[in-house]
C-alpha positions in Angstrom: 0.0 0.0 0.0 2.0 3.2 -1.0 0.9 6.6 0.7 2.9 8.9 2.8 3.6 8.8 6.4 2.8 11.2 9.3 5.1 10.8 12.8 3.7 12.8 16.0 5.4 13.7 19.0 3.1 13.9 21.9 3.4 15.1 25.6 6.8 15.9 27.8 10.3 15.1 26.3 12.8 12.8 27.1 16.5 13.1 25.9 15.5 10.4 23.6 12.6 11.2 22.3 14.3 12.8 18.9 16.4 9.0 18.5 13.0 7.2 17.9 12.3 9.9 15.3 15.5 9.5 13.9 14.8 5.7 13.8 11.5 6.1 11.9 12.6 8.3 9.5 15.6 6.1 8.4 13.2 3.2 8.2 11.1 5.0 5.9 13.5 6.6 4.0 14.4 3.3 2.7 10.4 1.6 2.4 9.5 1.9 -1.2 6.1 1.7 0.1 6.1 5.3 1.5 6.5 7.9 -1.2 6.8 11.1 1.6 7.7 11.5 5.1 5.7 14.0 6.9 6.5 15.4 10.8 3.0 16.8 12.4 3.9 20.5 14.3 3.2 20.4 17.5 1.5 17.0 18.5 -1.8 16.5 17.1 -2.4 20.2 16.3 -0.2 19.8 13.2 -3.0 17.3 11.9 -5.9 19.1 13.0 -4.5 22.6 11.2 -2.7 21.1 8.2 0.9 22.1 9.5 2.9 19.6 8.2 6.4 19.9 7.8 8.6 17.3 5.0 11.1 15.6 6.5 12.3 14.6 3.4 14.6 17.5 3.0 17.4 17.1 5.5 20.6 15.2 5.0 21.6 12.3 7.1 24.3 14.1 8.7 21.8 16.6 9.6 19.3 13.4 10.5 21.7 12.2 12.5 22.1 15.0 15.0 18.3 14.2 16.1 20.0 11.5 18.6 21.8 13.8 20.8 18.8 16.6 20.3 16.5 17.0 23.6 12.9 18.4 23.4 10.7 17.4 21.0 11.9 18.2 17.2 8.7 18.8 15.9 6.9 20.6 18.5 4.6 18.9 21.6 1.2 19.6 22.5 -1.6 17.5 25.2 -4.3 18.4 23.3 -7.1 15.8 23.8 -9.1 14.6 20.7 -11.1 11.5 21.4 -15.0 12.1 21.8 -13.8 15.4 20.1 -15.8 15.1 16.2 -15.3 18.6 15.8 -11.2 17.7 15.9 -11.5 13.9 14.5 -13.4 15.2 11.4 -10.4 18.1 10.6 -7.4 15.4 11.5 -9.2 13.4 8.9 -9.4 15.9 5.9 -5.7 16.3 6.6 -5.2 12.8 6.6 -6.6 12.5 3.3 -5.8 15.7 1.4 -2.1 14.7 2.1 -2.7 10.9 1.2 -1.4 9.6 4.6 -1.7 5.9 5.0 0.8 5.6 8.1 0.3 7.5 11.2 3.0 7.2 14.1 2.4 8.9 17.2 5.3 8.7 19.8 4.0 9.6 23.5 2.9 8.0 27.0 -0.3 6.7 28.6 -2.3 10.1 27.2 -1.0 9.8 23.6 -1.7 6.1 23.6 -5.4 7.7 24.2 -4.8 9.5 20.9 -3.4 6.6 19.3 -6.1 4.7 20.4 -8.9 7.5 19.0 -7.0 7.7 15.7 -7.0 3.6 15.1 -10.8 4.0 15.6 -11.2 7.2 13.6 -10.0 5.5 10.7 -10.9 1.8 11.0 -12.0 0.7 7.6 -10.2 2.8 6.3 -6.5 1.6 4.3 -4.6 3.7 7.0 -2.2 2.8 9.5 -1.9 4.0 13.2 0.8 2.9 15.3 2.1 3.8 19.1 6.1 4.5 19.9 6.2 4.5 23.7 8.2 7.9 25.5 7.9 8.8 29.2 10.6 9.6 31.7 8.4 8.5 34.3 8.3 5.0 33.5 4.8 4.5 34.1 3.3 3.0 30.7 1.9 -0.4 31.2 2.8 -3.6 29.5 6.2 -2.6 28.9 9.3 -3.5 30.8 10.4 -0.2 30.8 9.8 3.0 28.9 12.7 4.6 26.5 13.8 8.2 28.1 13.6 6.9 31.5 16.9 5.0 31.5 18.8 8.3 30.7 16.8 10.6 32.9 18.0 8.2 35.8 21.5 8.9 34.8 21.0 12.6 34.6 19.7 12.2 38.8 22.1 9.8 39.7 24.4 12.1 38.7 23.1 15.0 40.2 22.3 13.6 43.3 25.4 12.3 44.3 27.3 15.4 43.1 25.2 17.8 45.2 25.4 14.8 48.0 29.3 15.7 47.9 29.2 19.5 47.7 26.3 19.5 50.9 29.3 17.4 52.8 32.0 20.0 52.5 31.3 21.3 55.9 31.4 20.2 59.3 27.7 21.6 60.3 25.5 21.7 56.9 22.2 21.8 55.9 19.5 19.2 55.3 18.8 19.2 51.4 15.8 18.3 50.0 16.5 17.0 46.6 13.1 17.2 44.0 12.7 14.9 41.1 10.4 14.8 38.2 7.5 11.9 38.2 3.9 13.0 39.2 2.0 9.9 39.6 5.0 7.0 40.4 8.2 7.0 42.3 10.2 5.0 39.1 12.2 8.3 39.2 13.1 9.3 42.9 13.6 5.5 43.5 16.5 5.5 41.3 18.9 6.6 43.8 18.7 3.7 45.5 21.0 2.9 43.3 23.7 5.2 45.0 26.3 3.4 47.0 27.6 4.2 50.8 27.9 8.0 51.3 26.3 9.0 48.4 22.6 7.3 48.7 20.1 9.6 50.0 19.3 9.3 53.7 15.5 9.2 52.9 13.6 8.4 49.7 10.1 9.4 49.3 7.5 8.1 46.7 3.7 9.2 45.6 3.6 5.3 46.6 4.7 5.6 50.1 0.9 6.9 51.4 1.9 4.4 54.7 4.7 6.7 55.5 3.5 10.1 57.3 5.1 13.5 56.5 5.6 13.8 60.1 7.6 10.5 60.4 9.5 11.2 57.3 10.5 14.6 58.9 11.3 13.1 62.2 13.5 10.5 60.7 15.5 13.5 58.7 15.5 15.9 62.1 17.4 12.7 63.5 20.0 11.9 60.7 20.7 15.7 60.5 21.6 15.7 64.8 23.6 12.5 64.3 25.4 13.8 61.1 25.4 17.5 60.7 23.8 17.1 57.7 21.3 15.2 55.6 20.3 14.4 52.1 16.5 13.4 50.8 15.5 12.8 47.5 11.7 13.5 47.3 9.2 12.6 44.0 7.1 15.4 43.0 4.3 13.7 43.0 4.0 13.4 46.5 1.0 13.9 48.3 1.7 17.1 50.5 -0.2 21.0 50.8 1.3 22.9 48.2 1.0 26.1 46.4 -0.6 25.2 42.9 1.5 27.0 39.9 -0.1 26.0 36.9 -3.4 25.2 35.8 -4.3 21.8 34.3 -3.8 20.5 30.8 -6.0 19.0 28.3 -5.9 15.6 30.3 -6.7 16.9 33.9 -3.0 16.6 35.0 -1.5 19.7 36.8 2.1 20.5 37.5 2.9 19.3 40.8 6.5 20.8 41.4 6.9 22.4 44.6 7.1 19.5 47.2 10.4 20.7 48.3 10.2 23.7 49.0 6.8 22.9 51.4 9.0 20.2 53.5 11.9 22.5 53.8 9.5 25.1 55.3 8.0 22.3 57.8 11.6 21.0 58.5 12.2 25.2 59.5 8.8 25.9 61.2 8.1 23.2 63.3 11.8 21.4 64.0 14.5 24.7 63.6 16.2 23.4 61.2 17.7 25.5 57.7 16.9 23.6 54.4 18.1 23.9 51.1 16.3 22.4 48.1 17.2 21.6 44.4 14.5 20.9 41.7 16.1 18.5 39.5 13.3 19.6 37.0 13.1 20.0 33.2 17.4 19.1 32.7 16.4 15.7 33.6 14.7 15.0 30.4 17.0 17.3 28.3 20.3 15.7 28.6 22.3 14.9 26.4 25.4 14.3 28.1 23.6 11.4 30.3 21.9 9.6 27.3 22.6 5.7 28.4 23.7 3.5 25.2 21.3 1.0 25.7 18.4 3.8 25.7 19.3 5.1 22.6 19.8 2.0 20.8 16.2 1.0 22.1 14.9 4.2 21.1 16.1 3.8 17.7 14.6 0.6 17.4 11.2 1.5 18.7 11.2 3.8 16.2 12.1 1.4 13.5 9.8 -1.2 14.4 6.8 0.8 14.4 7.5 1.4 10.6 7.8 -2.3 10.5 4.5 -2.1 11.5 2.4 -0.2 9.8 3.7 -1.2 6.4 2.8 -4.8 7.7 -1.2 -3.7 7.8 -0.7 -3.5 11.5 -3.1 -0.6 13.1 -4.1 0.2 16.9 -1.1 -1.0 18.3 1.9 0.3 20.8 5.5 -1.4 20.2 6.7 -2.7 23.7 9.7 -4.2 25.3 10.0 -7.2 27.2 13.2 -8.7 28.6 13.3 -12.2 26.9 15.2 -13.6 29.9 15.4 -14.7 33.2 18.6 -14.0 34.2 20.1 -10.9 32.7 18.9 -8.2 30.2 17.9 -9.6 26.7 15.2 -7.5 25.8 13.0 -8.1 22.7 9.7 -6.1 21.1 6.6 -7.1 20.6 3.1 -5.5 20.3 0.2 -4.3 22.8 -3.2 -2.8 21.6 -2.6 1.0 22.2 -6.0 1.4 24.2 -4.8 -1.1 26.7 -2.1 1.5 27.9 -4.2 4.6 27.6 -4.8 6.6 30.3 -3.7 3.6 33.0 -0.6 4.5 35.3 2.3 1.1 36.0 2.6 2.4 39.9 6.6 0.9 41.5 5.9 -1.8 43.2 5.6 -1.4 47.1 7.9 -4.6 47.7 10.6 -3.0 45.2 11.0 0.2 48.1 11.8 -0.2 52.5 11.8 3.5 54.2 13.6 5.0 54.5 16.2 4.8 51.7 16.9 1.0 50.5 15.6 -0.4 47.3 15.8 -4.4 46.5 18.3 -6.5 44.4 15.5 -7.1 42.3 14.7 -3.5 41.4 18.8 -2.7 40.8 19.2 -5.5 38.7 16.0 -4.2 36.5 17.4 -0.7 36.2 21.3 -1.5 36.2 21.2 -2.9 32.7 19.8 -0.4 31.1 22.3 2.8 32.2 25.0 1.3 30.6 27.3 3.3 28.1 26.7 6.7 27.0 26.6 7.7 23.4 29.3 10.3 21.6 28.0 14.0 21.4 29.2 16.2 18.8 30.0 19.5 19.9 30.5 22.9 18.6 33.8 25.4 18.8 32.1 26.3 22.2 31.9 22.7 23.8 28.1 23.0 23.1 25.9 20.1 21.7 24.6 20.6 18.3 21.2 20.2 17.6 19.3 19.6 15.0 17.3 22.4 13.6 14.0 22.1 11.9 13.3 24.0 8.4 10.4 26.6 8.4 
């Protein structure tokens, strides 16, 4: 079936989000079945306006620089379509004043709702929808684990322990409170469980921990900090605590919930004495280059790739997964889930994975271990600054 093919980027970035794009397009490029490669602007809203952009144009040199580019290439957007006929009816027109017969839309839980509302828009029809799974936050169902989260890991890990060494250069510091990205799950904050000896946290604190009170989490901090001098506490944003709210919600009903940090460092000041500081390990998490893992890349790539695979294979309604295809060790492999399964559901960390305050099991480091290995070689300019690649108006 020979038409053209539309890619999507939906939802927040990850510092891989740009290497499944990368891997679509070079799996297209060479399809004889797709005569024109097409990137929507901004998420859906490219479809629903027309706003298209070719990316048939660009050279693979300049191609290539997508896998070290953060944010998303062609523009992001949560816009909401399903039950919407007002939207379904212009995405499409669109569809089929451009002769689109393969649409790939790269997101999380939300855009596998879209995914799922564009398989159903067009069933019948000789077009092609296909999921690529994205989230730092690791929460997408079915899958073993979501590209962009391996690499955002790295970014904390790093982070953490580096501001975990800086906070020990005096004799009497401060207790930091150390803010990570992940609204609904604790995939994120858990991560530095992985730290070692001096440089794990002394408390780790999930949306999942709603056994643990703030007041015994503050207690347990209050007595590390008398004992030590200092103290160190990684805390998920997603957290259930009072908070100022600073944005309003999206399309979806999700609001931002950054801010967790700096409420505990004003309880740990008000009601025990003691000075905080606090770090927001916020949007640098997932737009990092430098702290892309090898194996996350390589999966994104092939994410990307596969879902080509897919849709030229008369496959529709589906998301492209991972699974690790043994028992022992990391062999992962891909297959297939239907994209409305994932929609809109949340993969919680498991309680059994996490023991307060700080300690995380074997079983959990030998799931994320395997997939923060290697980093990938960033070109730079004169000014030690990673290139990016540059869309054409």
């Amino acid at each position: 079936m020979s038409g053209n093919l539309v890619y999507i980027q939906s939802g927040g970035p990850t510092s891989v989000i740009n290497t499944s794009l990368y891997g679509a397009i070079m799996k297209a490029k060479s399809s004889p079945e797709i005569d024109h490669i097409y990137g929507s602007r901004y998420g859906i809203e490219g479809l629903i306006k027309d706003n298209l952009v070719d990316l048939g144009q660009y050279s693979d040199d300049e191609l290539a620089l997508l896998k070290q580019t953060p944010g998303a290439a062609l523009g992001s957007s949560r816009k909401k379509i399903s039950g919407d006929q007002e939207y379904l009816q212009k995405i499409l027109e669109t569809i089929e004043k451009r002769n689109i017969k393969y649409v790939l839309v790269n997101g999380g839980n939300d855009s596998m709702d879209t995914c799922a509302a564009l398989a159903k828009l067009t069933d019948g029809k000789d077009i092609r929808i296909i999921g690529v799974p994205k989230t730092i936050d690791n929460d997408l169902d079915f899958t073993h684990h979501c590209v962009g989260y391996p690499s955002a890991c790295r970014h904390i890990l790093n982070a953490v322990s580096s501001i975990i060494v800086d906070g020990s250069s005096y004799s009497k510091g401060k207790v930091t409170i150390i803010e990570v990205m992940g609204r609904d799950t604790g995939w994120l904050a858990a991560s530095t469980g992985l730290l070692e000896g001096k440089y794990r946290p002394d408390a780790i604190l999930l949306p999942e921990t709603k056994n643990i009170q703030i007041r015994d989490f503050c207690e347990h901090i209050s007595k590390v900090y008398k004992e030590k001098g200092t103290a160190f506490v990684v805390v998920s944003e997603g957290v259930e605590l009072q908070r100022e709210e600073v944005t309003g919600a999206d399309a979806f009903g999700h609001t931002s919930p950054e801010g967790v940090s700096i409420s505990l460092a004003k309880t740990m000041k008000n009601e025990y004495g003691i000075n905080c500081r606090y770090a927001i390990l916020s949007i640098p998490t997932r737009a990092d280059p430098y702290s892309i893992s090898k194996v996350d890349s390589k999966e994104a790539y092939e994410v990307g790739q596969k879902a080509v695979e897919l849709a030229l294979s008369g496959e529709s309604g589906l998301m492209v997964a991972i699974k690790n295809g043994a028992e022992e060790g990391y062999f992962p492999t891909l297959f297939t889930i239907e994209a409305d399964k994932v929609a809109n559901k949340v993969k919680f960390f498991p309680s059994h994975w996490y023991s307060f305050p700080n300690i995380v099991s074997e079983e959990f480091k030998n799931y994320l271990s395997p997939l923060l290995r290697g980093s990938i070689e960033v070109e730079l300019d004169s000014n030690g600054v990673s290139k990016k690649f540059e869309l054409k108006n």
